[in-house]
PASEBA-1860 file (N, C-alpha, C; in nm, 3 decimals):
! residues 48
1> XXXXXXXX> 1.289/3.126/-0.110/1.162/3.194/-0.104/1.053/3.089/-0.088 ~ 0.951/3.162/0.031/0.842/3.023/0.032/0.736/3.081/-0.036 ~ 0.630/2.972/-0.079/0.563/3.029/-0.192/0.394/2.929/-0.106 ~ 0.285/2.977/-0.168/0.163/2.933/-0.086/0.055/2.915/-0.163 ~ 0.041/2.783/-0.160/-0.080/2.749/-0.280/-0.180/2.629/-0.206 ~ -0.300/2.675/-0.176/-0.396/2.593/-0.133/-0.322/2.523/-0.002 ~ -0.324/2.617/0.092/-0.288/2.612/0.210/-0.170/2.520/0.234 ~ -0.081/2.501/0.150/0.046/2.440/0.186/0.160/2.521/0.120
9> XXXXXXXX> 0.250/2.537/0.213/0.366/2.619/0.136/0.460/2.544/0.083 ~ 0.554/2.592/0.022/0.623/2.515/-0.045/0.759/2.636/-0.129 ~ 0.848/2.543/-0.169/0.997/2.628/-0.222/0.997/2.524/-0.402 ~ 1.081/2.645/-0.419/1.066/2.611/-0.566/1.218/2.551/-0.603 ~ 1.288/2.474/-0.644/1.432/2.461/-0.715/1.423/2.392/-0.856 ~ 1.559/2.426/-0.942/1.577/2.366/-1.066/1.641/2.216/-1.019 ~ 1.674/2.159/-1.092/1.787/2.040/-1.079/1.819/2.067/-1.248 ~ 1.965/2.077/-1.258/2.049/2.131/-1.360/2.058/1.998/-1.413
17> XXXXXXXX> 2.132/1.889/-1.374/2.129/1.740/-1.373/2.023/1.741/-1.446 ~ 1.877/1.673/-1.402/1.763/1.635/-1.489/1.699/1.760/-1.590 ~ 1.731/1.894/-1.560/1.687/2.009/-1.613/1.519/1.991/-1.636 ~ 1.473/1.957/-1.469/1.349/1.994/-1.397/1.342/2.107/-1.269 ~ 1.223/2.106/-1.289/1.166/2.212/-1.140/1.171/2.092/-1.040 ~ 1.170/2.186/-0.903/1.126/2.074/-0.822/1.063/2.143/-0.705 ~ 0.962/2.088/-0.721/0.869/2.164/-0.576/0.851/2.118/-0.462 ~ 0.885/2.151/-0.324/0.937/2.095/-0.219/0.840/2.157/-0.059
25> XXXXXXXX> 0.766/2.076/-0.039/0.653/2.116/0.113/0.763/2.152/0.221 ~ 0.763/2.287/0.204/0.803/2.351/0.281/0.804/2.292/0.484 ~ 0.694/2.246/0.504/0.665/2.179/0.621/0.724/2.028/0.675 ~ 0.772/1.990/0.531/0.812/1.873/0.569/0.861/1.828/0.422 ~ 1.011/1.884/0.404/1.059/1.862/0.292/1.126/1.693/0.210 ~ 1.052/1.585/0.322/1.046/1.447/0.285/0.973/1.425/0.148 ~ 0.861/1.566/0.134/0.746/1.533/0.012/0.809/1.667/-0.102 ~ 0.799/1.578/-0.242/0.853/1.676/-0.282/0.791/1.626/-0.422
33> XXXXXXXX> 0.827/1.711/-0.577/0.765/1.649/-0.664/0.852/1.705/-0.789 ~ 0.846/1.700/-0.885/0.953/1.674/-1.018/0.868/1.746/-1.116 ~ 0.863/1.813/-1.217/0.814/1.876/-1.294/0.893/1.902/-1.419 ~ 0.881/1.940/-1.548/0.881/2.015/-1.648/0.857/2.127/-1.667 ~ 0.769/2.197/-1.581/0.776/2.322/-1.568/0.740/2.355/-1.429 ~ 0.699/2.435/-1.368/0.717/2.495/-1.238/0.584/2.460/-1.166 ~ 0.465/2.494/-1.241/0.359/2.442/-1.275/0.284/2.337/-1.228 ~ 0.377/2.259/-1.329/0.343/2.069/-1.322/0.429/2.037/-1.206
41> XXXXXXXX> 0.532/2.124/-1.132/0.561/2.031/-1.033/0.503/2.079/-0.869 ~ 0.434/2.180/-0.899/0.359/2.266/-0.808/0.249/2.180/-0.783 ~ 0.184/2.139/-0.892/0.051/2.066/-0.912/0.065/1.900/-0.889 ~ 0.141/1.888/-0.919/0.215/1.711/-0.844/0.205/1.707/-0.714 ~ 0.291/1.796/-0.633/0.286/1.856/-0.476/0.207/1.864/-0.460 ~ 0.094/1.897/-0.517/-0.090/1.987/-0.422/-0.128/1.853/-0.435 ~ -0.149/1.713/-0.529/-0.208/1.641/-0.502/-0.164/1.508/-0.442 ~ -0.069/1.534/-0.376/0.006/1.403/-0.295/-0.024/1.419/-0.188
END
């Protein structure tokens, strides 16, 4: 599922391994970001 926050989309996954979120630019899934909650890794992504 793609998801759309301040004009960039993006997909959401867990990693079971680190038992983080991981939020992934849909447009170019080279950029991606690590979180604790879904949130913080949403908000990592918007500012890279």
């Amino acid at each position: 599922m793609t998801f759309l926050k301040e004009n960039r989309y993006y997909r959401i996954a867990f990693d079971f391994v680190n038992n983080q979120f991981l939020a992934i630019d849909a447009a170019d899934e080279n950029k991606f970001a690590f979180g604790i909650t879904i949130e913080q890794a949403i908000d990592t992504l918007v500012r890279q």
